[in-house]
N, CA, C and O atoms as a Maestro MAE file, in Angstrom:
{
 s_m_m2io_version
 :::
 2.0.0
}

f_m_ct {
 s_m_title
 :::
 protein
 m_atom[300] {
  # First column is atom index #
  i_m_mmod_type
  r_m_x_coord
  r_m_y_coord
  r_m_z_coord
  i_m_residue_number
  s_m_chain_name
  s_m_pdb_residue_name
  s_m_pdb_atom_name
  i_m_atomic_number
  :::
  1 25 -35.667 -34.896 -25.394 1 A "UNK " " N  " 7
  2 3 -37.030 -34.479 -25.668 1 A "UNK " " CA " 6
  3 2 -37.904 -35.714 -25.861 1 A "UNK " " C  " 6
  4 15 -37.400 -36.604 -26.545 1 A "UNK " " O  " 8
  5 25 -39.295 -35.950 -25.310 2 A "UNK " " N  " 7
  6 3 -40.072 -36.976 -25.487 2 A "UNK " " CA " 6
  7 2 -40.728 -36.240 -26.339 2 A "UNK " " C  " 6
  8 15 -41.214 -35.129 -26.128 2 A "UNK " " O  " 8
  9 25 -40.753 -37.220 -27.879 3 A "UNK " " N  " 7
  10 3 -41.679 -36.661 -28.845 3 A "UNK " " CA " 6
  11 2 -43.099 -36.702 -28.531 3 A "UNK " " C  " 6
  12 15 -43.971 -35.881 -28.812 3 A "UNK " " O  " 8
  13 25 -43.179 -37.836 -27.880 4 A "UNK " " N  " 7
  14 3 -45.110 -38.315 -27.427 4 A "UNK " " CA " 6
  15 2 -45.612 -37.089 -26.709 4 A "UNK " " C  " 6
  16 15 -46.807 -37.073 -26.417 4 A "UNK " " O  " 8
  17 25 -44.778 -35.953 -26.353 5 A "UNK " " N  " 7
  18 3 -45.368 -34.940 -25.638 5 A "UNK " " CA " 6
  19 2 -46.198 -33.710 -26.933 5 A "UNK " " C  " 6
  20 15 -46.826 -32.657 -26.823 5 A "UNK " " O  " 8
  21 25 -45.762 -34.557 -28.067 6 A "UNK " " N  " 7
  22 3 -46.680 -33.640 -29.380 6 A "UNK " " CA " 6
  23 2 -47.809 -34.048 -29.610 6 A "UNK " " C  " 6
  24 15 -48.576 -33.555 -30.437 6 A "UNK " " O  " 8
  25 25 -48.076 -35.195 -28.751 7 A "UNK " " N  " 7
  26 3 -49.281 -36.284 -29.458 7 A "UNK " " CA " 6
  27 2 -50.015 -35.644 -28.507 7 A "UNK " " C  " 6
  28 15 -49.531 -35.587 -27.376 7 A "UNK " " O  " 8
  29 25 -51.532 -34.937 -28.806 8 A "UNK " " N  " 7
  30 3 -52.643 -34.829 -27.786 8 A "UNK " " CA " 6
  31 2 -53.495 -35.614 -28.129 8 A "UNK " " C  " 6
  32 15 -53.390 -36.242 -29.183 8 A "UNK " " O  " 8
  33 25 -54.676 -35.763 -27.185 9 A "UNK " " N  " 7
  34 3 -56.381 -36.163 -27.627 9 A "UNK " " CA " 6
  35 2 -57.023 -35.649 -26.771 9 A "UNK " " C  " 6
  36 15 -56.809 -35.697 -25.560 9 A "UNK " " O  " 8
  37 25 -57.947 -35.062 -27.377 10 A "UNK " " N  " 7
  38 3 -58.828 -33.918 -27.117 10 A "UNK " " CA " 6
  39 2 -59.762 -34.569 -27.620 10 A "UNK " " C  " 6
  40 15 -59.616 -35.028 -28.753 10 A "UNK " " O  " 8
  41 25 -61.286 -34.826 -26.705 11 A "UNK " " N  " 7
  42 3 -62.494 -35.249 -27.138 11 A "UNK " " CA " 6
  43 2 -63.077 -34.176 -28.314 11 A "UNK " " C  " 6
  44 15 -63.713 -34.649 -29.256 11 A "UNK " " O  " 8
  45 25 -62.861 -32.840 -28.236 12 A "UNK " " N  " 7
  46 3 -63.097 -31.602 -28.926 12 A "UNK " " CA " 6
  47 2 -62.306 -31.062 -30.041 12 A "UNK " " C  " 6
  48 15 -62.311 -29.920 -30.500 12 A "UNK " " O  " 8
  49 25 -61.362 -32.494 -30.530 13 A "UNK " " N  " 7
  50 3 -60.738 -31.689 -31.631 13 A "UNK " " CA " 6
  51 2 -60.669 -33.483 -32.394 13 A "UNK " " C  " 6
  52 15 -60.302 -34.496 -31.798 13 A "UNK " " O  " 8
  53 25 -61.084 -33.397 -33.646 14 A "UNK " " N  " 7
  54 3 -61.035 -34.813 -34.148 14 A "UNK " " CA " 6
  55 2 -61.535 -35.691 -33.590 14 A "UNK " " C  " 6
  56 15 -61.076 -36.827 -33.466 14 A "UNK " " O  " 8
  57 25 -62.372 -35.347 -33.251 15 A "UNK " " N  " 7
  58 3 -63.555 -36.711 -32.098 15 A "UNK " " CA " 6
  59 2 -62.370 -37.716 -31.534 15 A "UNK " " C  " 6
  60 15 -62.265 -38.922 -31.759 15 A "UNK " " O  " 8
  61 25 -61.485 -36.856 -30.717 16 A "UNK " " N  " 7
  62 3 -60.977 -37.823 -29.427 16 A "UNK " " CA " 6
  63 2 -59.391 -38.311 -30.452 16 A "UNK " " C  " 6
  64 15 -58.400 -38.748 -29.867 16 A "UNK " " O  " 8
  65 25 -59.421 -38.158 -31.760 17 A "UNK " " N  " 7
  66 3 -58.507 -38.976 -32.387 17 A "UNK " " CA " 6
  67 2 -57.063 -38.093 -31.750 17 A "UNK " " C  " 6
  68 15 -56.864 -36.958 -31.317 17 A "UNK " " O  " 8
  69 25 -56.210 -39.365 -31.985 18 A "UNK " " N  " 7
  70 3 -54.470 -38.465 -31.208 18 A "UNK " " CA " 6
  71 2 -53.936 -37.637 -32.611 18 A "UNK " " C  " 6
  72 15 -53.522 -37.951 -33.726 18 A "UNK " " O  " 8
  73 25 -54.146 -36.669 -32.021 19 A "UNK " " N  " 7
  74 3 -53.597 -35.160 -32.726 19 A "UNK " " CA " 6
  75 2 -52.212 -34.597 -32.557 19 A "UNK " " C  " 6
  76 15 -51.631 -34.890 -31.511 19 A "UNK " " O  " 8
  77 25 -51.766 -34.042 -33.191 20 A "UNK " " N  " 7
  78 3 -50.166 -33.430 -33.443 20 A "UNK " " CA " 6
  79 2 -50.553 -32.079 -33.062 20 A "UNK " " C  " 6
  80 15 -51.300 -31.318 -33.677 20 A "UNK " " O  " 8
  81 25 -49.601 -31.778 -31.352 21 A "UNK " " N  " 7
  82 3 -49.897 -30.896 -30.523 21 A "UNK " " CA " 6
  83 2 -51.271 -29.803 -30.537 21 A "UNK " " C  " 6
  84 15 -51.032 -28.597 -30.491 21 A "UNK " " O  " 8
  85 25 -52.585 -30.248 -30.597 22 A "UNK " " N  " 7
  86 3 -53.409 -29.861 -30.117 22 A "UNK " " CA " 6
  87 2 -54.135 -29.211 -31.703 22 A "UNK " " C  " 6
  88 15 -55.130 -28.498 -31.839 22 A "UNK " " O  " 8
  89 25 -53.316 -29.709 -32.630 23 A "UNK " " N  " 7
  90 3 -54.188 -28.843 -34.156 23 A "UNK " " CA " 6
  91 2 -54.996 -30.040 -34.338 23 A "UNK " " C  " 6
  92 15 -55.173 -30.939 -33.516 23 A "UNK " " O  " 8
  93 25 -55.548 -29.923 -35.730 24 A "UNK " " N  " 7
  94 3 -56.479 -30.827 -36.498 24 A "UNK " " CA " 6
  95 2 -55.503 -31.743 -37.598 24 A "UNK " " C  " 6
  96 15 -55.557 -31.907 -38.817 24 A "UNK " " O  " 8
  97 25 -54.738 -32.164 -36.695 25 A "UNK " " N  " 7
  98 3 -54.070 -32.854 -37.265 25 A "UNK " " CA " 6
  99 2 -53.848 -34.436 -37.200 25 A "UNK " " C  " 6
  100 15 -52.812 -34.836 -36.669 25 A "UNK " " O  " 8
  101 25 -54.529 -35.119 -37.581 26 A "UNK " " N  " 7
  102 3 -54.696 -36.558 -36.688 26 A "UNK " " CA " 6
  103 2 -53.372 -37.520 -36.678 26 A "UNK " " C  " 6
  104 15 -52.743 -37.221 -37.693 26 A "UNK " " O  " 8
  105 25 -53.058 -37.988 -36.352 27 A "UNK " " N  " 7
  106 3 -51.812 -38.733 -36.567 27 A "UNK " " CA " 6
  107 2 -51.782 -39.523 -37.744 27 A "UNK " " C  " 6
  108 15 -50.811 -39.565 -38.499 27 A "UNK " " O  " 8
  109 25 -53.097 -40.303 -37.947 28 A "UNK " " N  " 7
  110 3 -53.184 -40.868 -39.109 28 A "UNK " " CA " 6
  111 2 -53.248 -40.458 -40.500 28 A "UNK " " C  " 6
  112 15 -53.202 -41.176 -41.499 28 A "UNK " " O  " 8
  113 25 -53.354 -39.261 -40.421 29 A "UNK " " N  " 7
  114 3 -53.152 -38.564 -41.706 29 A "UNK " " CA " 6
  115 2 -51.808 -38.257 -41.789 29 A "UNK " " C  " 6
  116 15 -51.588 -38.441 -42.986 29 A "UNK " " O  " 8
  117 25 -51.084 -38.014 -41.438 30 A "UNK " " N  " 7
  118 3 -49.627 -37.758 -41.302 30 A "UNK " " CA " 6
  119 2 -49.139 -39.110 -41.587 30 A "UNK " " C  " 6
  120 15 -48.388 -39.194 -42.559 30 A "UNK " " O  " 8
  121 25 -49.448 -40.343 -40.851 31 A "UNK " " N  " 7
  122 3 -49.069 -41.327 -41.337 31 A "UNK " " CA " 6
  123 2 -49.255 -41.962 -42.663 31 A "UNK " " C  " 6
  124 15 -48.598 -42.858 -43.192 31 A "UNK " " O  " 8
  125 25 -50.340 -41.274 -43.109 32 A "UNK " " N  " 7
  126 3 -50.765 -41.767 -44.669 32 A "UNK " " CA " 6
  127 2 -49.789 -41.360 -45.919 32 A "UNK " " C  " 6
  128 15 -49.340 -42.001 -46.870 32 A "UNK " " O  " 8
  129 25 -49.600 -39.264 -45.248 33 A "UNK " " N  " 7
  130 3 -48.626 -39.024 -46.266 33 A "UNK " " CA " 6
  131 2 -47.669 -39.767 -46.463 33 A "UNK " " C  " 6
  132 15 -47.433 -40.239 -47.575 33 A "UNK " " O  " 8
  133 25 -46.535 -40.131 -44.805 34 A "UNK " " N  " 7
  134 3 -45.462 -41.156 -45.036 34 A "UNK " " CA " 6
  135 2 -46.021 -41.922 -46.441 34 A "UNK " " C  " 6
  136 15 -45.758 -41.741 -47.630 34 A "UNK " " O  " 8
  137 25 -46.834 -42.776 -45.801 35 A "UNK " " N  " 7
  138 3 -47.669 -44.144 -46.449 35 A "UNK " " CA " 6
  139 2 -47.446 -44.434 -48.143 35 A "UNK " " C  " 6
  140 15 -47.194 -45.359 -48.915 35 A "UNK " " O  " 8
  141 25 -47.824 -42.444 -48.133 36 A "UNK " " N  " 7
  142 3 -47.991 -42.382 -49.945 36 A "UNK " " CA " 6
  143 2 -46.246 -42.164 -50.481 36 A "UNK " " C  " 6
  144 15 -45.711 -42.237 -51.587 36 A "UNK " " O  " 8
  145 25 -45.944 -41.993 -49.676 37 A "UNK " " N  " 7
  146 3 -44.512 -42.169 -49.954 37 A "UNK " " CA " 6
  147 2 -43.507 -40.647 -50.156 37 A "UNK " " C  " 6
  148 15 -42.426 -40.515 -50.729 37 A "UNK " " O  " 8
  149 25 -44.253 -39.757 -49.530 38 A "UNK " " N  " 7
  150 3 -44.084 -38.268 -49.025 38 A "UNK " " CA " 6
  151 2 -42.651 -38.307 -48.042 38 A "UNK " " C  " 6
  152 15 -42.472 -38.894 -46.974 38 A "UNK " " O  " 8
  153 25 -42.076 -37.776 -48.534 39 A "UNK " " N  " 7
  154 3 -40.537 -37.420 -47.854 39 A "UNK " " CA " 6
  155 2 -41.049 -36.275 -46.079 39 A "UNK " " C  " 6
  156 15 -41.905 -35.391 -46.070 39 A "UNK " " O  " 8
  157 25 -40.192 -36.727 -44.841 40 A "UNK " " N  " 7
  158 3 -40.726 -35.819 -44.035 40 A "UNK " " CA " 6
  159 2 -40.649 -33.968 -44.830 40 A "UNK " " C  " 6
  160 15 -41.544 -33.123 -44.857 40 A "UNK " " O  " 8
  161 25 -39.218 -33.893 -45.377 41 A "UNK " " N  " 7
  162 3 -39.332 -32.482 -45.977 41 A "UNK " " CA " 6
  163 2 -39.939 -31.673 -46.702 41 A "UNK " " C  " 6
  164 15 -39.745 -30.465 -46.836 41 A "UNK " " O  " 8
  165 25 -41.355 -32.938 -47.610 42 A "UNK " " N  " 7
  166 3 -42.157 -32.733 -48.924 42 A "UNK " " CA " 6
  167 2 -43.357 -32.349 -47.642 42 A "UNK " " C  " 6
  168 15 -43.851 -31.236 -47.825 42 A "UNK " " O  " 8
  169 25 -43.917 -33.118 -46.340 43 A "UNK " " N  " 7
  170 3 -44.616 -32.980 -45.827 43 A "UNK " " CA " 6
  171 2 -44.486 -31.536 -45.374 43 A "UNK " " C  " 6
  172 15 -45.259 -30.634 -45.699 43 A "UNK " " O  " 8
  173 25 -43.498 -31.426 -44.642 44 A "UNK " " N  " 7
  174 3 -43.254 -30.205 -44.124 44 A "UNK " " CA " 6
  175 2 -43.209 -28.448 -45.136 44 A "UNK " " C  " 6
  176 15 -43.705 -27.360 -44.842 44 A "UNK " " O  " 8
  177 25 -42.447 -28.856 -46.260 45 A "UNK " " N  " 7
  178 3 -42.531 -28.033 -47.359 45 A "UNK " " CA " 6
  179 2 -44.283 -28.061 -47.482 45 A "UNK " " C  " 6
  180 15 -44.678 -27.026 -46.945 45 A "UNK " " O  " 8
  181 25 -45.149 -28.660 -47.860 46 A "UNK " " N  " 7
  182 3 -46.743 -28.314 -48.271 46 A "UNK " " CA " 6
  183 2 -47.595 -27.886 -47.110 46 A "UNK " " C  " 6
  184 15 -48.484 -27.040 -47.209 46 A "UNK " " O  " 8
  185 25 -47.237 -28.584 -45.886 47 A "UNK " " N  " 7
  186 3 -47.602 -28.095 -44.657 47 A "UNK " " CA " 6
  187 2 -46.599 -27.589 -43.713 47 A "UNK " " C  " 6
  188 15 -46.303 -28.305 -42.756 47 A "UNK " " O  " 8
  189 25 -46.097 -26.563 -43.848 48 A "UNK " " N  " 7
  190 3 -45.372 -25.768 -42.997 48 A "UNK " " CA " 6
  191 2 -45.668 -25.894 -41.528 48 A "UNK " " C  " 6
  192 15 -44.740 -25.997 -40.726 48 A "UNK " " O  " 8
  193 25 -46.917 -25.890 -41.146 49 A "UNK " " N  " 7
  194 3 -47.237 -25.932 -39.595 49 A "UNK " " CA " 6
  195 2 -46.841 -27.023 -38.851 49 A "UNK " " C  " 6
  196 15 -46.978 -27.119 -37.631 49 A "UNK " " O  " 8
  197 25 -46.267 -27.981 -39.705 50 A "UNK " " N  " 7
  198 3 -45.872 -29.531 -38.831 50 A "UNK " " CA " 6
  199 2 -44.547 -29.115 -38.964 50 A "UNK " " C  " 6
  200 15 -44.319 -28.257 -39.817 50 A "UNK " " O  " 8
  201 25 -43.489 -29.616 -38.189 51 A "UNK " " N  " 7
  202 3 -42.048 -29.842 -38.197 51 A "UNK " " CA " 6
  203 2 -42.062 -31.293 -38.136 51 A "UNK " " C  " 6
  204 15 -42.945 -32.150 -38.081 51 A "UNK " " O  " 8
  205 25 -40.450 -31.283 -38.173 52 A "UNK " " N  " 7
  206 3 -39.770 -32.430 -38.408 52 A "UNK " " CA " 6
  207 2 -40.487 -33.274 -37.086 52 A "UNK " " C  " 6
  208 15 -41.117 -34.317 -37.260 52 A "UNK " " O  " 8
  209 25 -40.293 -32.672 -35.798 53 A "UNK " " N  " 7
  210 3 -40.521 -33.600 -34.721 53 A "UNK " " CA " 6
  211 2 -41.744 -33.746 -34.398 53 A "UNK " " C  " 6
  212 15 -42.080 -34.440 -33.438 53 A "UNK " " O  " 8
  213 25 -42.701 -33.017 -35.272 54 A "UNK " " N  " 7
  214 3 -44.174 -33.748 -35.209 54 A "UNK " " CA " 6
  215 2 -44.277 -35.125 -36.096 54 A "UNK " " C  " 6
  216 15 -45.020 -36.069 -35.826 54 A "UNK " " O  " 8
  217 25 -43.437 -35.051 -37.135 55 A "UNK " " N  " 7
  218 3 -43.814 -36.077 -37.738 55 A "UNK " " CA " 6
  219 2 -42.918 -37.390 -36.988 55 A "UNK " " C  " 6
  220 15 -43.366 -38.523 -36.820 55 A "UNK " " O  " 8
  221 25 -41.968 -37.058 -36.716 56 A "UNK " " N  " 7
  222 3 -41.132 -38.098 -35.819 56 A "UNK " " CA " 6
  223 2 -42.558 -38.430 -34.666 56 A "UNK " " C  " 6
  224 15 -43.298 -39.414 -34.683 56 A "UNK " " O  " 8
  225 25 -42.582 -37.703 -34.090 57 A "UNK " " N  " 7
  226 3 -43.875 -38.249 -32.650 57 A "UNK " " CA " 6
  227 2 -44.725 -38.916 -33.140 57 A "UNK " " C  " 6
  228 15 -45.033 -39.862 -32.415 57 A "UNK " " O  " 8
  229 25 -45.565 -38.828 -34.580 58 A "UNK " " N  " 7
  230 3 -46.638 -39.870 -34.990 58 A "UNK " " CA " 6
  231 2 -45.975 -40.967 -35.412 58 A "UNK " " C  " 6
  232 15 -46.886 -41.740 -35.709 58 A "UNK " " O  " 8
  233 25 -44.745 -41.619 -35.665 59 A "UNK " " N  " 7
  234 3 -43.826 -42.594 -36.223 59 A "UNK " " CA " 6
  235 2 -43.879 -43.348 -34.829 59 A "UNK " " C  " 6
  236 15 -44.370 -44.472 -34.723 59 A "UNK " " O  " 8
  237 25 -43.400 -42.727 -33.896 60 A "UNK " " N  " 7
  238 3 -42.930 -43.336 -32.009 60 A "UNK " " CA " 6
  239 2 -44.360 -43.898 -31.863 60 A "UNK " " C  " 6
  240 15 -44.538 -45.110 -31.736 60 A "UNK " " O  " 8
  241 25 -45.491 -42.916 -31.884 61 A "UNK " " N  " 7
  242 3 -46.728 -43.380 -31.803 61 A "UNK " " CA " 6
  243 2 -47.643 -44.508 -32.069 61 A "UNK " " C  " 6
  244 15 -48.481 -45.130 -31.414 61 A "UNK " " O  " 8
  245 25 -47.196 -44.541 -33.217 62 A "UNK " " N  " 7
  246 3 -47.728 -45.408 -34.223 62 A "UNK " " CA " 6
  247 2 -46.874 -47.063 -33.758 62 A "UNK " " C  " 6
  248 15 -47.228 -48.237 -33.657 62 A "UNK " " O  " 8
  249 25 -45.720 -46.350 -33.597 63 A "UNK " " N  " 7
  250 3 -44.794 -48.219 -32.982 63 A "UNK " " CA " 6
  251 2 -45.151 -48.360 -31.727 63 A "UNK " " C  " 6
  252 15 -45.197 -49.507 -31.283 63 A "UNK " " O  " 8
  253 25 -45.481 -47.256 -30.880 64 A "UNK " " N  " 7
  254 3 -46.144 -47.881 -29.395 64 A "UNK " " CA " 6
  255 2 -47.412 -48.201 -29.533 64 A "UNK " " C  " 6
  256 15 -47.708 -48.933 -28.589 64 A "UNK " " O  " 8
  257 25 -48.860 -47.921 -30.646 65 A "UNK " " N  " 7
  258 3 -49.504 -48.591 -30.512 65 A "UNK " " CA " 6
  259 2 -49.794 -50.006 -31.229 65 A "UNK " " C  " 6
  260 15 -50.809 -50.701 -31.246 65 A "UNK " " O  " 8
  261 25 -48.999 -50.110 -31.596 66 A "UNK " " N  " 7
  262 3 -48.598 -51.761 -32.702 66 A "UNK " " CA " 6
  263 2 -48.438 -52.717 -31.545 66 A "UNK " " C  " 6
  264 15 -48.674 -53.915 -31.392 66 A "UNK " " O  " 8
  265 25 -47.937 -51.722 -30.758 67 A "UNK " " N  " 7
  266 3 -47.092 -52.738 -30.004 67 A "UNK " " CA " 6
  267 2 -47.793 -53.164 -28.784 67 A "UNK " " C  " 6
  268 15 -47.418 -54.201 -28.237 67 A "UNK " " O  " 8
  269 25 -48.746 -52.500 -28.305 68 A "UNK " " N  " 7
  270 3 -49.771 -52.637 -27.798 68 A "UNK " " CA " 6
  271 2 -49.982 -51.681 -26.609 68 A "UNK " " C  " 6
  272 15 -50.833 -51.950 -25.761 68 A "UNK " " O  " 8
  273 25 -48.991 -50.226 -26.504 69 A "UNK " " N  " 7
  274 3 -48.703 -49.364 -25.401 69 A "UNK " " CA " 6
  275 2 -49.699 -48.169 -25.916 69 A "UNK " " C  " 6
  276 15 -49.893 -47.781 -27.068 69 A "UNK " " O  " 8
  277 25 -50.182 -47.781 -24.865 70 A "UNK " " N  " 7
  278 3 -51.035 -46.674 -25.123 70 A "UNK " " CA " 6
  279 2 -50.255 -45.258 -24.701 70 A "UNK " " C  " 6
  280 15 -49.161 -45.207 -24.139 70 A "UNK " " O  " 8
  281 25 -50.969 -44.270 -25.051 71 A "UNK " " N  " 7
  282 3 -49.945 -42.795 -25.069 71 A "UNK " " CA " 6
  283 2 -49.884 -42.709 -23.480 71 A "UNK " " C  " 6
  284 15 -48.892 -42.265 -22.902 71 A "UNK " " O  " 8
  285 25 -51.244 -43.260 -22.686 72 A "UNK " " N  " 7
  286 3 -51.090 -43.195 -21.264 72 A "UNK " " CA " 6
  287 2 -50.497 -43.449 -20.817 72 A "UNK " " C  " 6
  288 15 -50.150 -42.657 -19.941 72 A "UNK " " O  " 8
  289 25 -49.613 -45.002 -20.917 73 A "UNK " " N  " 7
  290 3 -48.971 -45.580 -20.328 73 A "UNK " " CA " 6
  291 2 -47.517 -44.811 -20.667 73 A "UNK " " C  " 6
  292 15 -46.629 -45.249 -19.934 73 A "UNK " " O  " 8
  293 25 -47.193 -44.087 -21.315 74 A "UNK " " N  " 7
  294 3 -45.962 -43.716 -22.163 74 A "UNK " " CA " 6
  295 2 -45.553 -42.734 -21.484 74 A "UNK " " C  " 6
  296 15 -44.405 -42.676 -21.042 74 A "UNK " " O  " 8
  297 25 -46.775 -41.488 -21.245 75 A "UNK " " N  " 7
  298 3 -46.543 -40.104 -20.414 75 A "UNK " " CA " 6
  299 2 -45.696 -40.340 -19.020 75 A "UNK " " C  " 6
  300 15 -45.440 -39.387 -18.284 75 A "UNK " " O  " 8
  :::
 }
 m_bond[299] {
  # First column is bond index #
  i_m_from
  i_m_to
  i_m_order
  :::
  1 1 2 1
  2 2 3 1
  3 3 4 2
  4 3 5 1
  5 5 6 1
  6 6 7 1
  7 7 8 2
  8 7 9 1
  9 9 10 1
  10 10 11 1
  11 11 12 2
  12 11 13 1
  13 13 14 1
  14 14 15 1
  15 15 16 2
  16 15 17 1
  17 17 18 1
  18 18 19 1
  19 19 20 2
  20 19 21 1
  21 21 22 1
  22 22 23 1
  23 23 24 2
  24 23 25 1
  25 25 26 1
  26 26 27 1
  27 27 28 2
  28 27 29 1
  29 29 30 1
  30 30 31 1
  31 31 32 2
  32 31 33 1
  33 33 34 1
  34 34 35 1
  35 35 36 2
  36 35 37 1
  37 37 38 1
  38 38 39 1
  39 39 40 2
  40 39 41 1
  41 41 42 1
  42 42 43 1
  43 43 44 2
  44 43 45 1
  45 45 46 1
  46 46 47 1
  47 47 48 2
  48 47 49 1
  49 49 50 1
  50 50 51 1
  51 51 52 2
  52 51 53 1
  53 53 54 1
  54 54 55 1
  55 55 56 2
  56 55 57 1
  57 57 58 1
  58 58 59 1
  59 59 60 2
  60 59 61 1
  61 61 62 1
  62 62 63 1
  63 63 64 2
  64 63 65 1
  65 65 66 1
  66 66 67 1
  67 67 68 2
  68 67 69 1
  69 69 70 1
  70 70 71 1
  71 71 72 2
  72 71 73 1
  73 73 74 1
  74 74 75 1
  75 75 76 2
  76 75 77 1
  77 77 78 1
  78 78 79 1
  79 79 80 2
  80 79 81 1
  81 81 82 1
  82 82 83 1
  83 83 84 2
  84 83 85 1
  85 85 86 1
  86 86 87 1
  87 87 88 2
  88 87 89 1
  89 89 90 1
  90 90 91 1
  91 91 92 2
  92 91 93 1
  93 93 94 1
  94 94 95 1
  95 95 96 2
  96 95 97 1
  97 97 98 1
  98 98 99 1
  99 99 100 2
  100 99 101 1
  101 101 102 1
  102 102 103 1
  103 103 104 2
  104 103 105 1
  105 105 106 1
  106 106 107 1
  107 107 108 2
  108 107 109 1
  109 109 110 1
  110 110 111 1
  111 111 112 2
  112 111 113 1
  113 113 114 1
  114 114 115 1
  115 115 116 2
  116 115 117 1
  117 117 118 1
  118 118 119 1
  119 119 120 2
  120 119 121 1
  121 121 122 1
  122 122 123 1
  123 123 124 2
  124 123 125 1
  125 125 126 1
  126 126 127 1
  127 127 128 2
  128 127 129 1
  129 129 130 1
  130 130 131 1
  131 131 132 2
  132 131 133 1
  133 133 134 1
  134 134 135 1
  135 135 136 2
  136 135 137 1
  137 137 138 1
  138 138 139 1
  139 139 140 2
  140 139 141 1
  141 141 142 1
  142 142 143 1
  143 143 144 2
  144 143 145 1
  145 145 146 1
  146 146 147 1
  147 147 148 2
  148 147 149 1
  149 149 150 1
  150 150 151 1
  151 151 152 2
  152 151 153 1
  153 153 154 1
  154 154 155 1
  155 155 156 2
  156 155 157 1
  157 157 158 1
  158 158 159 1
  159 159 160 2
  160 159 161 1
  161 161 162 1
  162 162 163 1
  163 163 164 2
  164 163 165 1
  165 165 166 1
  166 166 167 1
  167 167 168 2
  168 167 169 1
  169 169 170 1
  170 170 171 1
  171 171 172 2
  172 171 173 1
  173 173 174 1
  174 174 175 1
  175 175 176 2
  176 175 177 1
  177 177 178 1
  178 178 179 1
  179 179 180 2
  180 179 181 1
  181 181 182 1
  182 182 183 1
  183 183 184 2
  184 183 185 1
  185 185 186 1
  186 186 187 1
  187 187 188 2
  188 187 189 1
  189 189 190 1
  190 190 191 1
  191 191 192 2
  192 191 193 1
  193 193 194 1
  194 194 195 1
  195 195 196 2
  196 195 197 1
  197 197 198 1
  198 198 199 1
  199 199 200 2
  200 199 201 1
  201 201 202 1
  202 202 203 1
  203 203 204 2
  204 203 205 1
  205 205 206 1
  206 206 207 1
  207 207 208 2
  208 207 209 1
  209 209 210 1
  210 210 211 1
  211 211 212 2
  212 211 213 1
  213 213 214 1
  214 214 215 1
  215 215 216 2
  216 215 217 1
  217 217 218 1
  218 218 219 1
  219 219 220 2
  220 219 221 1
  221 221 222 1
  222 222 223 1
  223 223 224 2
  224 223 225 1
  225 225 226 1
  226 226 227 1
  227 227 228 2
  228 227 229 1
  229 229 230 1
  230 230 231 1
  231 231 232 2
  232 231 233 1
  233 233 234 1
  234 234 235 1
  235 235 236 2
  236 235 237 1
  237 237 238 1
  238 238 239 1
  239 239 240 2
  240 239 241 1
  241 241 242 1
  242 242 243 1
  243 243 244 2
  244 243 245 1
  245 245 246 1
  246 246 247 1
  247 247 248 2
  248 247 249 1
  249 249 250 1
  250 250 251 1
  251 251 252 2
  252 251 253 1
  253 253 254 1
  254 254 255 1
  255 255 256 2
  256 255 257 1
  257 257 258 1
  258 258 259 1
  259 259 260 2
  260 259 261 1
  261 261 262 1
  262 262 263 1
  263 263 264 2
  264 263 265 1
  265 265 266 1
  266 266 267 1
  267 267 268 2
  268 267 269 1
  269 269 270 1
  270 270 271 1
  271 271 272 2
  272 271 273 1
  273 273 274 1
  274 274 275 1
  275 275 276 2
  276 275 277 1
  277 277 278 1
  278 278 279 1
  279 279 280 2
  280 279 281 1
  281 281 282 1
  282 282 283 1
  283 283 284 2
  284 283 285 1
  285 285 286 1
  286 286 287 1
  287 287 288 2
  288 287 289 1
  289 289 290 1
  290 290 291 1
  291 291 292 2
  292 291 293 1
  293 293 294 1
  294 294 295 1
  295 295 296 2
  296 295 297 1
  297 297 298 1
  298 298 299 1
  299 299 300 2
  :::
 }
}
């Protein structure tokens, strides 16, 4: 399974920001919970609508754009 296939951007949902399969979910907020030090299961337990492999896809995400790869180049 390619997780990056959870990552959308939609000019019409989060002004363009890469979203977790097509909700209002920005990647960077997901990354923050990590951030705050939120277990994937604490995330998932308060927000039920994400699974495990959404939050895995903003992790892949997040290291391909560090790294300097865009989601385009990835698809």
């Amino acid at each position: 399974m390619n997780f990056l296939d959870r990552i959308t951007i939609n000019p019409s949902i989060c002004h363009g920001k890469p979203c977790v399969r097509g909700m209002r979910w920005p990647v960077e907020v997901v990354l923050d919970l990590l951030g705050s030090g939120m277990t994937m299961d604490e995330i998932i337990e308060d927000h039920p609508e994400l699974e495990k492999e959404d939050i895995i896809a903003c992790i892949n995400y997040a290291r391909l754009s560090v790294s300097g790869q865009a989601l385009k180049d990835v698809a």
